[in-house]
C-alpha positions as CSV (number, residue, x, y, z in Angstrom):
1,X,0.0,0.0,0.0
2,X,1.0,3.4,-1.0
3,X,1.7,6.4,1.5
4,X,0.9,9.7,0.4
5,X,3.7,11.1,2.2
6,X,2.1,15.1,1.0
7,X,-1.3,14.3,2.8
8,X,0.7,12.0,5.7
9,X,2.5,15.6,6.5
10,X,-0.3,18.2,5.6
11,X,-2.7,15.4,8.0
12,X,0.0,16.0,10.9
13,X,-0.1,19.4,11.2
14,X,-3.9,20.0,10.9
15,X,-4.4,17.8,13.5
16,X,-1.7,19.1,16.1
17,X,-2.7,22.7,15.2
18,X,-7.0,22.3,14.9
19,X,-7.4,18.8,15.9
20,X,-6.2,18.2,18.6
21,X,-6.8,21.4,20.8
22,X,-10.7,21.4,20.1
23,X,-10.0,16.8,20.6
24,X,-8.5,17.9,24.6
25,X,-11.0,20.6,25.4
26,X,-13.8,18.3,24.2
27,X,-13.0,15.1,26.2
28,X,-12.2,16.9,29.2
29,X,-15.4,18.3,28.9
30,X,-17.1,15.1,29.0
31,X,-14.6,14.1,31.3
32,X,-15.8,16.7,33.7
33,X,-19.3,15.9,33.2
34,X,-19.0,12.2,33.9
35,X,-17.6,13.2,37.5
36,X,-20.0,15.6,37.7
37,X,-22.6,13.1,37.4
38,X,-21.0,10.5,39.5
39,X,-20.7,13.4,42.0
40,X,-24.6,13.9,42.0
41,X,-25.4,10.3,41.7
42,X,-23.7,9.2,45.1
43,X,-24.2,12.7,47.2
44,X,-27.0,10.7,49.0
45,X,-24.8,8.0,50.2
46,X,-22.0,10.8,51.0
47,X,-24.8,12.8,53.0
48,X,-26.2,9.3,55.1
49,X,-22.1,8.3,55.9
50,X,-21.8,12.1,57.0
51,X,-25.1,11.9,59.5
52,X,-24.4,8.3,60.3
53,X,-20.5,9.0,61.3
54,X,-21.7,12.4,63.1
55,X,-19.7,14.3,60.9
56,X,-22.4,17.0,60.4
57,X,-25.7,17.2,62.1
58,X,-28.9,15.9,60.4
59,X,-30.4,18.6,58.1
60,X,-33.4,18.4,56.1
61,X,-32.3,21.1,53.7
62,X,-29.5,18.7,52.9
63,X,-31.3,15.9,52.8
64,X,-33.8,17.2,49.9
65,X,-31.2,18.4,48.2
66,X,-28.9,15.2,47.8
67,X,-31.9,13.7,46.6
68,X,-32.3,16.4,43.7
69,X,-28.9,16.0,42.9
70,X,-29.2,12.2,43.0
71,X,-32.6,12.7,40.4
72,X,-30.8,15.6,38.1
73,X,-27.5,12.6,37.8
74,X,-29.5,10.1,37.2
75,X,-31.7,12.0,34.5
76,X,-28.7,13.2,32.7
77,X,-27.1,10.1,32.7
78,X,-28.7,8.6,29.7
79,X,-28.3,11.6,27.7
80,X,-24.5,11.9,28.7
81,X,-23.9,7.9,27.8
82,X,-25.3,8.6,24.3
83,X,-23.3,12.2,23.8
84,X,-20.4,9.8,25.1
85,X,-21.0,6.9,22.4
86,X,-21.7,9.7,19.4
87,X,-18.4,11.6,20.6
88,X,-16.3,8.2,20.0
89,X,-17.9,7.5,17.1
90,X,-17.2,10.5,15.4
91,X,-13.3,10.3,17.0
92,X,-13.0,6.7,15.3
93,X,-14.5,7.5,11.8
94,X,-12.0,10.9,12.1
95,X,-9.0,8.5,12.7
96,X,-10.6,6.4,9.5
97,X,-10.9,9.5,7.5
98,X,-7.2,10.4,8.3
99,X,-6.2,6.8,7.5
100,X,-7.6,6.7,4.3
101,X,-6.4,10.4,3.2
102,X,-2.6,8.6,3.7
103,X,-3.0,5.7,1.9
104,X,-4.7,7.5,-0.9
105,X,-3.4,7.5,-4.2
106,X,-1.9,11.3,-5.1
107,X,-3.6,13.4,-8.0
């Protein structure tokens, strides 16, 4: 299989000058989301171990809003595992794309 060493280069820089920045901000994004979620998903169990332990003392302010934060994580979950899935999917047909731009045949 021929390399077309033109598009191999030009394909190298794009993607370490365009790529790549928009590729890091992107997954830390989701990144921070996912513990964001996880965050909300477990407050609950954070605020019982807290009450339990007599860490803090037993307030029903906190306690309605661990569960909100429990609901909103578990709501956004779904959406967040989808966004996830479409994001990688994207990122694999982009490394496809690239692979297929090398071994191209040169006008």
């Amino acid at each position: 299989m021929k390399k077309n060493w033109f598009a191999l280069i030009s394909l190298i820089f794009f993607n370490l000058v365009v790529v790549m920045g928009f590729a890091i901000a992107l997954y830390a994004i989701i990144a921070s989301f996912w513990i964001i979620i996880g965050a909300f998903i477990i407050s609950p169990i954070l605020l019982v171990i807290a009450n339990v332990t007599q860490l803090q003392d037993f307030s029903m302010f906190q306690s309605i809003s661990s569960i909100f934060l429990c609901a909103i994580g578990l709501g956004l979950f779904p959406f967040m595992r989808k966004f996830t899935r479409l994001i990688i999917t994207y990122s694999v047909n982009y490394i496809k794309y690239n692979k297929k731009m090398i071994y191209s045949v040169p006008l």
